[in-house]
PDB file of the backbone (N, CA, C, O) and the ligand in Angstrom, with CONECT records:
HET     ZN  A 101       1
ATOM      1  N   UNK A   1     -31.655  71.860  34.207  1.00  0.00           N
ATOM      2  CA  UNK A   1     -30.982  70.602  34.527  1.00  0.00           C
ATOM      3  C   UNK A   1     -30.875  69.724  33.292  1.00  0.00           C
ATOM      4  O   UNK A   1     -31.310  70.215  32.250  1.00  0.00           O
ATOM      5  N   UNK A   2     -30.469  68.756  33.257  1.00  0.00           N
ATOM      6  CA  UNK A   2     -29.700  67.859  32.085  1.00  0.00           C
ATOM      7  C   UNK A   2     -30.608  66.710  32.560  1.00  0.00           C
ATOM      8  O   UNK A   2     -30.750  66.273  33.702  1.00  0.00           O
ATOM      9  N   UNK A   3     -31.181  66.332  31.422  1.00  0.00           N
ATOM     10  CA  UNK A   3     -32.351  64.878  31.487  1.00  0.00           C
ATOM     11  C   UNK A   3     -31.987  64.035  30.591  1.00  0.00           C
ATOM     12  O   UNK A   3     -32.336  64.214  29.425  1.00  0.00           O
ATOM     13  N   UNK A   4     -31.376  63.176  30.881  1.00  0.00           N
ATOM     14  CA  UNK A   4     -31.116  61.993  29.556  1.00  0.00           C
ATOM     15  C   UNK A   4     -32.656  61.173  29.001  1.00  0.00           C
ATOM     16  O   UNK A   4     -33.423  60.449  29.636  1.00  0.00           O
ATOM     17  N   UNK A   5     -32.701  61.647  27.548  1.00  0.00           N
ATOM     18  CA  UNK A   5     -33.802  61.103  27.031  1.00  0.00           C
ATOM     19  C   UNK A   5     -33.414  59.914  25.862  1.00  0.00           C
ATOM     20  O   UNK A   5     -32.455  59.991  25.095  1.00  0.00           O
ATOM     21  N   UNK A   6     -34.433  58.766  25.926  1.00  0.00           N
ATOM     22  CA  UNK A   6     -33.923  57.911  24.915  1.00  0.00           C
ATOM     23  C   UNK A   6     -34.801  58.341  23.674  1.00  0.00           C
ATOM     24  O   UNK A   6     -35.876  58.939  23.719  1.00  0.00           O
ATOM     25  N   UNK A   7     -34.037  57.862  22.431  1.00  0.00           N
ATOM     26  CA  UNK A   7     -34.570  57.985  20.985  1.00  0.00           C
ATOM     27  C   UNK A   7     -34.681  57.103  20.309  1.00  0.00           C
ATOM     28  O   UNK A   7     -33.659  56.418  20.355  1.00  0.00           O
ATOM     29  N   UNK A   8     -35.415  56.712  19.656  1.00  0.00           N
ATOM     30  CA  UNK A   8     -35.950  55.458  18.963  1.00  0.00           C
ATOM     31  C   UNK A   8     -35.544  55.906  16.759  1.00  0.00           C
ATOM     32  O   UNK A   8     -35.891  56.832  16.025  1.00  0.00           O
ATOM     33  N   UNK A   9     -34.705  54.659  16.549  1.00  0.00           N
ATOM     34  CA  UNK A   9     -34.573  54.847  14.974  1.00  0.00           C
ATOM     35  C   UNK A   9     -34.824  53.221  14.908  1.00  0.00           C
ATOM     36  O   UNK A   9     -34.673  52.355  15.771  1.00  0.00           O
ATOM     37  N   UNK A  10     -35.337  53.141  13.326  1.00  0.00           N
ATOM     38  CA  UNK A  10     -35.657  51.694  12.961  1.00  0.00           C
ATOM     39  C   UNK A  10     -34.293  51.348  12.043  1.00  0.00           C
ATOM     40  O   UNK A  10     -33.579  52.241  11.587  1.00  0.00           O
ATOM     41  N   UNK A  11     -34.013  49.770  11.820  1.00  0.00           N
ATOM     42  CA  UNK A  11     -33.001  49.696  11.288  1.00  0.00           C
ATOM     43  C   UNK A  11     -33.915  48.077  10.320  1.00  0.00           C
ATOM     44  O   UNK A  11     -34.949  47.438  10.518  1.00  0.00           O
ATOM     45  N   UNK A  12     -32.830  48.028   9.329  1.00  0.00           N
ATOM     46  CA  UNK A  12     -33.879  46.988   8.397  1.00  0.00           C
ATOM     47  C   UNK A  12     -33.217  45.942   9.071  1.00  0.00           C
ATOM     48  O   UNK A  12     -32.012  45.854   9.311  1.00  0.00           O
ATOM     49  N   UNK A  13     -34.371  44.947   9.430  1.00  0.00           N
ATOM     50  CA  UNK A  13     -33.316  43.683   9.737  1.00  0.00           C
ATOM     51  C   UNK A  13     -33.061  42.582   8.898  1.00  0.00           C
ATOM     52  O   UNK A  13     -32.633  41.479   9.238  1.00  0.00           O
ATOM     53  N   UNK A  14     -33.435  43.074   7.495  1.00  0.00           N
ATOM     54  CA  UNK A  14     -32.503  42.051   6.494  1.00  0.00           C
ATOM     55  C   UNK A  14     -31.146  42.707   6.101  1.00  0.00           C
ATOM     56  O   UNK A  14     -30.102  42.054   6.109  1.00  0.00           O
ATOM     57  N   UNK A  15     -31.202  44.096   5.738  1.00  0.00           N
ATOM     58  CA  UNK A  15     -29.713  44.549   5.614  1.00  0.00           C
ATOM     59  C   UNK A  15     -28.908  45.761   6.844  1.00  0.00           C
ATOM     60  O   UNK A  15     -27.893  46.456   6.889  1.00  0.00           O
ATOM     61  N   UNK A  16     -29.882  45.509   7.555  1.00  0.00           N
ATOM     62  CA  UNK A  16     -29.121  46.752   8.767  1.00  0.00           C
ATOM     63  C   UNK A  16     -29.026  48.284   8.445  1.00  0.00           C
ATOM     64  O   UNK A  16     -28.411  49.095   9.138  1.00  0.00           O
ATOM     65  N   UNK A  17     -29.819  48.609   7.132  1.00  0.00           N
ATOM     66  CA  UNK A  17     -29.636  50.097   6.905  1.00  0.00           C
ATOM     67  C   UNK A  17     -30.934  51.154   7.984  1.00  0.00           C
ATOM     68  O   UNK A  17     -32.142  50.974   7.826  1.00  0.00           O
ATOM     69  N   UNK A  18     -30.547  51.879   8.702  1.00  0.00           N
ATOM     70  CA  UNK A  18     -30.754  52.942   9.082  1.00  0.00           C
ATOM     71  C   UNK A  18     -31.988  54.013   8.276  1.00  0.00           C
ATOM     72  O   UNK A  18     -31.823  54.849   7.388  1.00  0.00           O
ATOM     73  N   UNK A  19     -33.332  53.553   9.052  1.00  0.00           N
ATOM     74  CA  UNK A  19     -34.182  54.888   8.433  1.00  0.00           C
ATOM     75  C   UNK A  19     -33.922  56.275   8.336  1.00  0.00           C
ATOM     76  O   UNK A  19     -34.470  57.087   7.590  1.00  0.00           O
ATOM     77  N   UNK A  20     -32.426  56.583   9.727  1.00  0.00           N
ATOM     78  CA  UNK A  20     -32.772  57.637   9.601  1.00  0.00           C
ATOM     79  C   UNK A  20     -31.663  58.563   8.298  1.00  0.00           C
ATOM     80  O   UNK A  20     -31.571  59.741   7.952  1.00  0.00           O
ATOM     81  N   UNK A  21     -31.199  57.692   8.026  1.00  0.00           N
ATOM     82  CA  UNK A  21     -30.225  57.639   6.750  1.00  0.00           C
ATOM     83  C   UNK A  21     -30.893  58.620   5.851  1.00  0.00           C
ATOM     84  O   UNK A  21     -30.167  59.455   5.310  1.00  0.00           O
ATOM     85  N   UNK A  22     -32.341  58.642   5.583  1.00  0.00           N
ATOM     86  CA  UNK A  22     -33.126  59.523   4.830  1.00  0.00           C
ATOM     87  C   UNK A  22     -32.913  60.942   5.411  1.00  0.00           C
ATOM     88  O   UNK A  22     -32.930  61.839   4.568  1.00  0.00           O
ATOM     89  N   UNK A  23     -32.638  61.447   7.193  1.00  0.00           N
ATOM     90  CA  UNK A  23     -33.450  62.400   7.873  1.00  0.00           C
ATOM     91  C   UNK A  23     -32.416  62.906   8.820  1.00  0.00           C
ATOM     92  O   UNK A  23     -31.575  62.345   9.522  1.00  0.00           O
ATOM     93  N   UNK A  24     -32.763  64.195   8.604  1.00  0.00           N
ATOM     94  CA  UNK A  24     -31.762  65.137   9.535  1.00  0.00           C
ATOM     95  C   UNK A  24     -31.958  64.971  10.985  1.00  0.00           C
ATOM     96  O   UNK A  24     -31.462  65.573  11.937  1.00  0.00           O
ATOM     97  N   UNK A  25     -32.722  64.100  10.923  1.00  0.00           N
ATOM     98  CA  UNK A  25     -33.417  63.717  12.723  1.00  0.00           C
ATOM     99  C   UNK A  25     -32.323  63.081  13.174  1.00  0.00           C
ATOM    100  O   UNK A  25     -31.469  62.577  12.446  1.00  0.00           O
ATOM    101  N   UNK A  26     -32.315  63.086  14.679  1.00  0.00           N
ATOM    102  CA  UNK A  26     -30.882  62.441  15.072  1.00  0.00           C
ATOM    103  C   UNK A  26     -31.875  60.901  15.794  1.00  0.00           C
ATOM    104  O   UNK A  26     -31.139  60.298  16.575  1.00  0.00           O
ATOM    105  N   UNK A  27     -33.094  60.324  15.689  1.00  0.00           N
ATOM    106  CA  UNK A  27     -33.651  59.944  16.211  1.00  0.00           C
ATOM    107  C   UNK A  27     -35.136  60.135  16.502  1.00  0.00           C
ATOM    108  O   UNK A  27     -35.615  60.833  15.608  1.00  0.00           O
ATOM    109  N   UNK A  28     -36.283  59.695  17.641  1.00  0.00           N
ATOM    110  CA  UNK A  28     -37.692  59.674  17.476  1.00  0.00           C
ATOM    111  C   UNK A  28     -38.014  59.781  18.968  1.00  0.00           C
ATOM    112  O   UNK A  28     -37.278  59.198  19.764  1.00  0.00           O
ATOM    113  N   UNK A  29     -38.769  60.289  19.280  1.00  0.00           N
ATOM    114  CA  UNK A  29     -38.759  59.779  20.734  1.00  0.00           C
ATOM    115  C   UNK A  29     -40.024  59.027  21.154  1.00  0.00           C
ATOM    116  O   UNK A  29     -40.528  59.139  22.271  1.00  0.00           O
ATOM    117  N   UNK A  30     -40.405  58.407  20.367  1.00  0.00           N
ATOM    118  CA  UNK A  30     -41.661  57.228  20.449  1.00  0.00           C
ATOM    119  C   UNK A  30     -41.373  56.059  19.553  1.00  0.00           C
ATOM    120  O   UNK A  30     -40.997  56.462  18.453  1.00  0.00           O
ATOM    121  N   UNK A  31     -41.398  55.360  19.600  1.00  0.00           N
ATOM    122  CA  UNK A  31     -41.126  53.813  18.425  1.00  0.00           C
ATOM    123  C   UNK A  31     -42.319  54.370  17.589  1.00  0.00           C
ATOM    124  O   UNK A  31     -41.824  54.921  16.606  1.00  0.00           O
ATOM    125  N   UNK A  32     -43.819  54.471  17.556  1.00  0.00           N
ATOM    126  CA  UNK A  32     -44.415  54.710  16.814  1.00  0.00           C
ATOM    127  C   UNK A  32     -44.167  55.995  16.112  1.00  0.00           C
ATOM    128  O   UNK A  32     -44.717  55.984  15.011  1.00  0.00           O
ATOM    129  N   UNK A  33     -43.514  57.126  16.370  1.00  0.00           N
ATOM    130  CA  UNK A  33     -42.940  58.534  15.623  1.00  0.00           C
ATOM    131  C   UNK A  33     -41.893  57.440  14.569  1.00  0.00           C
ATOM    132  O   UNK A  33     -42.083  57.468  13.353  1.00  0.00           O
ATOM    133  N   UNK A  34     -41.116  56.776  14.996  1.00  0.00           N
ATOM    134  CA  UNK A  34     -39.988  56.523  14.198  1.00  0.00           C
ATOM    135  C   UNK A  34     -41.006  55.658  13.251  1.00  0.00           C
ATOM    136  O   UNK A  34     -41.096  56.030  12.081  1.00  0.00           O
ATOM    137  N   UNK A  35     -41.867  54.401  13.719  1.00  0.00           N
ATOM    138  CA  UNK A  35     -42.168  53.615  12.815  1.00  0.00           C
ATOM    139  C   UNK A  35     -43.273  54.690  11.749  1.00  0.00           C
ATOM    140  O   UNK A  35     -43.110  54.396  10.565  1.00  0.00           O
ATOM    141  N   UNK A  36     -44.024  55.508  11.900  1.00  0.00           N
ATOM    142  CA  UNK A  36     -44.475  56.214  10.940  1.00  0.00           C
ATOM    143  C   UNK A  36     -43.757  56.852  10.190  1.00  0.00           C
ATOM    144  O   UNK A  36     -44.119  56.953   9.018  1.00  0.00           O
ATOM    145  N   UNK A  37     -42.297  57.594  10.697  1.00  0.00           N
ATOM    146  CA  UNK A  37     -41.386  57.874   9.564  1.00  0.00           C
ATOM    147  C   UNK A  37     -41.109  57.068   8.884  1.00  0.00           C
ATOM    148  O   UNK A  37     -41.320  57.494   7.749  1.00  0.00           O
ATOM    149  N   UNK A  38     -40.638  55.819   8.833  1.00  0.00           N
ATOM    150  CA  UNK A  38     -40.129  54.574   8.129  1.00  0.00           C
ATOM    151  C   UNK A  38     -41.415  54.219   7.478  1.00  0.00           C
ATOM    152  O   UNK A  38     -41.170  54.537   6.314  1.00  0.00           O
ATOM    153  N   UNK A  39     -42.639  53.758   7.486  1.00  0.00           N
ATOM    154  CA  UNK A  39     -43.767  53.836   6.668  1.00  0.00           C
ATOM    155  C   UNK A  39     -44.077  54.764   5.350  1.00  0.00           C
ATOM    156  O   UNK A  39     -44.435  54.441   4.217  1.00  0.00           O
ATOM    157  N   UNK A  40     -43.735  56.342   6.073  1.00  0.00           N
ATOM    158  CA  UNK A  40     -43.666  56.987   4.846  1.00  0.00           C
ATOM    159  C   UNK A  40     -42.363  57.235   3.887  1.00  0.00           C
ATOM    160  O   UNK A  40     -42.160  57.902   2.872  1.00  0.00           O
ATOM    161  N   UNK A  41     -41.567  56.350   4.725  1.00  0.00           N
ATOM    162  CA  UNK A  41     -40.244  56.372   3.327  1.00  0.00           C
ATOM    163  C   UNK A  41     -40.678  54.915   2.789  1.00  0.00           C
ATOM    164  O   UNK A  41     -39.650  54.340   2.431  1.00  0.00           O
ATOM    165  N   UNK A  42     -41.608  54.247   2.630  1.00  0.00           N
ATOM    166  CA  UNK A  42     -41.326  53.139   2.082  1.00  0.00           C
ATOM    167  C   UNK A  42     -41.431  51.533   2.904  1.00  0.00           C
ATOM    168  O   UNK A  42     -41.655  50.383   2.525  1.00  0.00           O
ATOM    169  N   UNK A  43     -41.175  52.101   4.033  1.00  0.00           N
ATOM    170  CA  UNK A  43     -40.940  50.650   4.578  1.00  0.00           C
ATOM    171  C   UNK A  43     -41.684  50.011   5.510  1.00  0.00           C
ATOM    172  O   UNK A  43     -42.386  50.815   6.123  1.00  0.00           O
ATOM    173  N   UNK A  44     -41.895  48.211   6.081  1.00  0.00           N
ATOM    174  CA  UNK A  44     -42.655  47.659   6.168  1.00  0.00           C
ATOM    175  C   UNK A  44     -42.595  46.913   7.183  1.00  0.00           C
ATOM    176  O   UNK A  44     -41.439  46.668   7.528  1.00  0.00           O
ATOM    177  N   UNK A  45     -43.759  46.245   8.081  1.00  0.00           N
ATOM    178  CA  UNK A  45     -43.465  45.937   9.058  1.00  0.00           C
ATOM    179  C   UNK A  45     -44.289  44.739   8.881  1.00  0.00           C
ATOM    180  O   UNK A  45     -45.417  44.622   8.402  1.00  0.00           O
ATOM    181  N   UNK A  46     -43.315  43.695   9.472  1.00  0.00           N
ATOM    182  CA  UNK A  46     -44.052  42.391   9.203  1.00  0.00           C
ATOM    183  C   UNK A  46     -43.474  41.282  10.117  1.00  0.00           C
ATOM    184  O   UNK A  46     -42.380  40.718  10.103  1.00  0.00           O
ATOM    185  N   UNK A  47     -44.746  41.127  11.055  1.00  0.00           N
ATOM    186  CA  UNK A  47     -44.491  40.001  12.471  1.00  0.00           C
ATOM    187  C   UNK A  47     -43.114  40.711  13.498  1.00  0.00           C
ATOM    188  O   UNK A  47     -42.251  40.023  14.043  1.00  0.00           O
ATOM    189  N   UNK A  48     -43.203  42.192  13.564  1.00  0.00           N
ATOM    190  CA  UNK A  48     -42.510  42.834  14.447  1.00  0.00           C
ATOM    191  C   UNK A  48     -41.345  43.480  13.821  1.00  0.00           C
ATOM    192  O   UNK A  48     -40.737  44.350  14.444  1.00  0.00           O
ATOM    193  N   UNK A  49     -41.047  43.183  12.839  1.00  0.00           N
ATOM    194  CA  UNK A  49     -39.492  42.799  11.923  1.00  0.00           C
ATOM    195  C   UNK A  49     -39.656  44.169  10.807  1.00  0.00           C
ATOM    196  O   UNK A  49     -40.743  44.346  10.257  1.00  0.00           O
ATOM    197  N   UNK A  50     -38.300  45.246  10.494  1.00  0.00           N
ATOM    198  CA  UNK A  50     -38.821  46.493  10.069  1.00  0.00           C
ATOM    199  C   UNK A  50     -37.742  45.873   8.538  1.00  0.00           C
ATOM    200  O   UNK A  50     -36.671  45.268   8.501  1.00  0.00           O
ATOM    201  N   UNK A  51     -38.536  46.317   7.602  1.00  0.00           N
ATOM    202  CA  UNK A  51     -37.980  46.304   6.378  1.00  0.00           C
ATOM    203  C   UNK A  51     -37.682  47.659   5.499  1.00  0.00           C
ATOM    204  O   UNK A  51     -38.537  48.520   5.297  1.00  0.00           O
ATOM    205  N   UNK A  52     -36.382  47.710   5.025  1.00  0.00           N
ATOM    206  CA  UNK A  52     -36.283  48.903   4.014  1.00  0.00           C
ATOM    207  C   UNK A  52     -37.361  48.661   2.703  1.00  0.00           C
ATOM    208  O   UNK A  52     -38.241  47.807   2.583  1.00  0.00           O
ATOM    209  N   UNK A  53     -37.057  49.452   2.027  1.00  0.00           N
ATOM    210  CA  UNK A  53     -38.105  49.788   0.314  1.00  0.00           C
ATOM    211  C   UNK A  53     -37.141  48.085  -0.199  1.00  0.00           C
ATOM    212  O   UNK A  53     -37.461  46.912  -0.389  1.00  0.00           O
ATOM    213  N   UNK A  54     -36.119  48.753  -0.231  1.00  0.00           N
ATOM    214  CA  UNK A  54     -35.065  47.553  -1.274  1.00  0.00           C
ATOM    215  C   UNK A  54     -35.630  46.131  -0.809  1.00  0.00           C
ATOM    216  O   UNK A  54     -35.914  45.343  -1.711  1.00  0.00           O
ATOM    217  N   UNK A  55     -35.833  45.701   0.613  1.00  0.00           N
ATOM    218  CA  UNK A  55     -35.398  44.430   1.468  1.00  0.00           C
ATOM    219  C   UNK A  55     -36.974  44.258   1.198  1.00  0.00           C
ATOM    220  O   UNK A  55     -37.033  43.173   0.619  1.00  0.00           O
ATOM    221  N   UNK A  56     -38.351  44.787   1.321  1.00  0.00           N
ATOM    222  CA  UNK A  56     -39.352  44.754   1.346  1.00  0.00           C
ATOM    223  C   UNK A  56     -39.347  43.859  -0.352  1.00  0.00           C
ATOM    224  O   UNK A  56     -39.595  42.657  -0.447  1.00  0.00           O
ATOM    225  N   UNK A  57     -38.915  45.022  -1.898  1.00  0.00           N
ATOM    226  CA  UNK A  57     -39.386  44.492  -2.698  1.00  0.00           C
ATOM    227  C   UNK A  57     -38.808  43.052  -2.785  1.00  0.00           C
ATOM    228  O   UNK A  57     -39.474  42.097  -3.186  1.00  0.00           O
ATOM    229  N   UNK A  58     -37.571  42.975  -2.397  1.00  0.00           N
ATOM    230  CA  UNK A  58     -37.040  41.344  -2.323  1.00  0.00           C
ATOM    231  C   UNK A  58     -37.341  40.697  -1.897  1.00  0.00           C
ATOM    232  O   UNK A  58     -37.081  39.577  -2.336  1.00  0.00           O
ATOM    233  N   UNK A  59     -38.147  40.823  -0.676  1.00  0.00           N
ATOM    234  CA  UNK A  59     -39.016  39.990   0.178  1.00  0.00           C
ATOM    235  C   UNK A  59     -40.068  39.163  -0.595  1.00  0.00           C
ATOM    236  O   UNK A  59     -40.084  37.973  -0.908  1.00  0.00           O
ATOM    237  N   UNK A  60     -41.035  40.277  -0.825  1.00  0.00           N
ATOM    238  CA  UNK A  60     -41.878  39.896  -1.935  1.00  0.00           C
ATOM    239  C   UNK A  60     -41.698  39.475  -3.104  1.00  0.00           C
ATOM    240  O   UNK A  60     -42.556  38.687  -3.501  1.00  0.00           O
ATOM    241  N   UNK A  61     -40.703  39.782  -3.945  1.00  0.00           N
ATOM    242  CA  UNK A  61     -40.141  39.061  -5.246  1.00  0.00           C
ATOM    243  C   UNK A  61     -40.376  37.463  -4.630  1.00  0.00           C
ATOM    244  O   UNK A  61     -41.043  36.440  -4.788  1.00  0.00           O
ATOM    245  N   UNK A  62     -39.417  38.008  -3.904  1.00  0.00           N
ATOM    246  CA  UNK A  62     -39.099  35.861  -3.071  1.00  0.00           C
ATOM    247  C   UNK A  62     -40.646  34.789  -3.052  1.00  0.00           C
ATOM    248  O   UNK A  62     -40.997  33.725  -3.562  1.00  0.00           O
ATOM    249  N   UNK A  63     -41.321  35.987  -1.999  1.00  0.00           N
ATOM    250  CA  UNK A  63     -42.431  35.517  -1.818  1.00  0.00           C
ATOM    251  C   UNK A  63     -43.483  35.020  -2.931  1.00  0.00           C
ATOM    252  O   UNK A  63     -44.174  34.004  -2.851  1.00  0.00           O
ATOM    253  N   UNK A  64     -43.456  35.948  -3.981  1.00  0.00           N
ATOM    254  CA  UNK A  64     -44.070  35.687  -5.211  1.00  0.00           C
ATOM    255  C   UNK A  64     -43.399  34.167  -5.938  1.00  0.00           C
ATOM    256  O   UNK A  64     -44.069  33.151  -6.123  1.00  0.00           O
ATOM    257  N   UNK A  65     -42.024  34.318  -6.255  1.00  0.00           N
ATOM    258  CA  UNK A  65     -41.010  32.948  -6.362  1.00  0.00           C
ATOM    259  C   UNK A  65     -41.698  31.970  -5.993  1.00  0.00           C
ATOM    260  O   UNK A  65     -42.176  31.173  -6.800  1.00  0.00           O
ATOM    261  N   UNK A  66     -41.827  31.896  -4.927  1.00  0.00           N
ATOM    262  CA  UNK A  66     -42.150  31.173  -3.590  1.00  0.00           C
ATOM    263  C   UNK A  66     -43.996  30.874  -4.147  1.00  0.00           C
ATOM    264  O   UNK A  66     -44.480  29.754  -3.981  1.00  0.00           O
ATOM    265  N   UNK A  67     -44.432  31.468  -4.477  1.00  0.00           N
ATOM    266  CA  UNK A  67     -46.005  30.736  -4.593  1.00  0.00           C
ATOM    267  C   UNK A  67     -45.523  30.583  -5.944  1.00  0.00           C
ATOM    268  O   UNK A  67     -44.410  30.745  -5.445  1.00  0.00           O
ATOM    269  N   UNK A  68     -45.355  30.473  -6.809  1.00  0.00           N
ATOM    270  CA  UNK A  68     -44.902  30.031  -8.174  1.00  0.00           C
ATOM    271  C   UNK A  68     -44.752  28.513  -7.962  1.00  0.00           C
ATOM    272  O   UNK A  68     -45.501  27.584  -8.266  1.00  0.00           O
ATOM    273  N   UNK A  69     -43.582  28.547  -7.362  1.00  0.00           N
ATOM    274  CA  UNK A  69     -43.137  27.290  -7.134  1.00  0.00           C
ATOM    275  C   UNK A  69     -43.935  26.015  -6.419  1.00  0.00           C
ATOM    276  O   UNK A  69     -43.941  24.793  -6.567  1.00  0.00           O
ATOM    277  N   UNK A  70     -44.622  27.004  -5.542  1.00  0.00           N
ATOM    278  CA  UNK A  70     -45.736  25.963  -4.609  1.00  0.00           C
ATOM    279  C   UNK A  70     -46.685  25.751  -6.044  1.00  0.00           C
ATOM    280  O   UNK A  70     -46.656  24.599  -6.476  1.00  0.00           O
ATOM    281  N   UNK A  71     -47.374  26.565  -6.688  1.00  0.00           N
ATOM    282  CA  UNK A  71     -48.554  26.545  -7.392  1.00  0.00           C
ATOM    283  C   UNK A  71     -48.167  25.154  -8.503  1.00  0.00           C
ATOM    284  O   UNK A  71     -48.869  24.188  -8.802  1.00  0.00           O
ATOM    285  N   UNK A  72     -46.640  25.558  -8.981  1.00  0.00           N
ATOM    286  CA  UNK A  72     -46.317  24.546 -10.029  1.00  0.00           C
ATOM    287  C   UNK A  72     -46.087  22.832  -9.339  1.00  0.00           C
ATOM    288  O   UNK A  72     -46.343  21.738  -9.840  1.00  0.00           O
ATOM    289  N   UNK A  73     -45.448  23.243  -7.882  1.00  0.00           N
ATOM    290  CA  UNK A  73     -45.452  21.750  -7.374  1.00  0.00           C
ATOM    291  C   UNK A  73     -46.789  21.191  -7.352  1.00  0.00           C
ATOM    292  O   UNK A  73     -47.048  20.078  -7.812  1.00  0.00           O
ATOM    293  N   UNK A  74     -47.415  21.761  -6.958  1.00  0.00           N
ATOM    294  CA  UNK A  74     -49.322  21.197  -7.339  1.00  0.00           C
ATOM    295  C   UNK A  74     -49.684  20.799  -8.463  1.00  0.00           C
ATOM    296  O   UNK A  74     -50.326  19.756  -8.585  1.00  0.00           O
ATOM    297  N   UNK A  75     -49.403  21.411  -9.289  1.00  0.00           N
ATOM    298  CA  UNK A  75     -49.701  21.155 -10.871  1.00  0.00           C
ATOM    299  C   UNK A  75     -49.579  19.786 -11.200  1.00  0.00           C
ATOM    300  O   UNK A  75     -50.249  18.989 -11.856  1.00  0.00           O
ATOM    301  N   UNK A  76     -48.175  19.733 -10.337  1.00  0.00           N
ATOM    302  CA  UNK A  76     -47.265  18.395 -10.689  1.00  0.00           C
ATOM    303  C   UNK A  76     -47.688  17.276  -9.776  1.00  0.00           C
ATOM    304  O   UNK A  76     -47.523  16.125 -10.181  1.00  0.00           O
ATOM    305  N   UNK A  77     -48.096  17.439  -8.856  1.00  0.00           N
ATOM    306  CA  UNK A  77     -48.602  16.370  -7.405  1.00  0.00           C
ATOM    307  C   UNK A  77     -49.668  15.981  -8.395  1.00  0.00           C
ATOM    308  O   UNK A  77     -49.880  14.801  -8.675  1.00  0.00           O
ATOM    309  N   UNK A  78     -50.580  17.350  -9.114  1.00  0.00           N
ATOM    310  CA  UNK A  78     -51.658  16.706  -9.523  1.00  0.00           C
ATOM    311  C   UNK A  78     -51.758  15.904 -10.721  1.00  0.00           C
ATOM    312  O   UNK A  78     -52.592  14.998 -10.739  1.00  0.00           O
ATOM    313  N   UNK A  79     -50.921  16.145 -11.856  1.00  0.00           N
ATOM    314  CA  UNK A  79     -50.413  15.386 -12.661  1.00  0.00           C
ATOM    315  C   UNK A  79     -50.098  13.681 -12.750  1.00  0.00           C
ATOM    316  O   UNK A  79     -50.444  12.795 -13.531  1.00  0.00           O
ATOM    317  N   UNK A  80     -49.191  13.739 -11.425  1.00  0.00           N
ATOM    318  CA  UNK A  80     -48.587  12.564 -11.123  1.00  0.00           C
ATOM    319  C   UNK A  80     -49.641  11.764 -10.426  1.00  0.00           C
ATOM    320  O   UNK A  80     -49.683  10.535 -10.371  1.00  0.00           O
ATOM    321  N   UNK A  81     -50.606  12.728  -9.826  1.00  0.00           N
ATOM    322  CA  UNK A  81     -51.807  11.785  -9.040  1.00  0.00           C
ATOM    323  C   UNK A  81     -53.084  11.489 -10.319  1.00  0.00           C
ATOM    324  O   UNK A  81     -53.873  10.625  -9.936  1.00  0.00           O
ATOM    325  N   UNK A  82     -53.279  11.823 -11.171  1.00  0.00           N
ATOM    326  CA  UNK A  82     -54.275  11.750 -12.309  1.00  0.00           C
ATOM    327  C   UNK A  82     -53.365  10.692 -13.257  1.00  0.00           C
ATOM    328  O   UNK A  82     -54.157   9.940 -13.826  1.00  0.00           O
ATOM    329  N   UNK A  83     -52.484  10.493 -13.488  1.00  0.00           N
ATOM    330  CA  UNK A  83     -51.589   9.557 -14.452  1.00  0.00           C
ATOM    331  C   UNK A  83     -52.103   8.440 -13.998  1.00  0.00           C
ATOM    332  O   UNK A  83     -51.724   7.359 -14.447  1.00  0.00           O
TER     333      UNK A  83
HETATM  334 ZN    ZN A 101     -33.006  46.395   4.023  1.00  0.00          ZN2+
END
């Protein structure tokens, strides 16, 4: 008999690319099968949300940006508060 089964693929949700883009798989049939494939190509999961390799290092670039900028606004709060 004919059983319709569902399949699970992750997709990045900063640029929409397709894990399975790497894989002759047409799909996963567990979210955790798919999310361990996507882990070992690279990619990342953060507050539910699946990231490619590319979208991950930009993330973090940002993020790094991002405490730079906090660290130097301090510098400067503290500056302006010691003057
Ligand atoms: Zn991406």
């Amino acid at each position: 008999m004919f059983k319709e089964v569902k399949i699970y693929t992750i997709k990045c949700d900063e640029c929409d690319f397709d894990v399975l883009s790497y894989s002759t798989s047409l799909g996963y049939r567990t979210t955790d099968d798919a999310l361990s494939f996507a882990i070992n190509e690279g990619w990342t999961e953060t507050d539910g949300k699946h990231y490619c390799p590319e979208c991950t290092a930009f993330i973090q670039e940002e993020l790094e940006e991002q405490c730079k900028n906090t660290a130097l606004e301090e510098e400067h709060e503290y500056k302006q508060a010691t003057k």
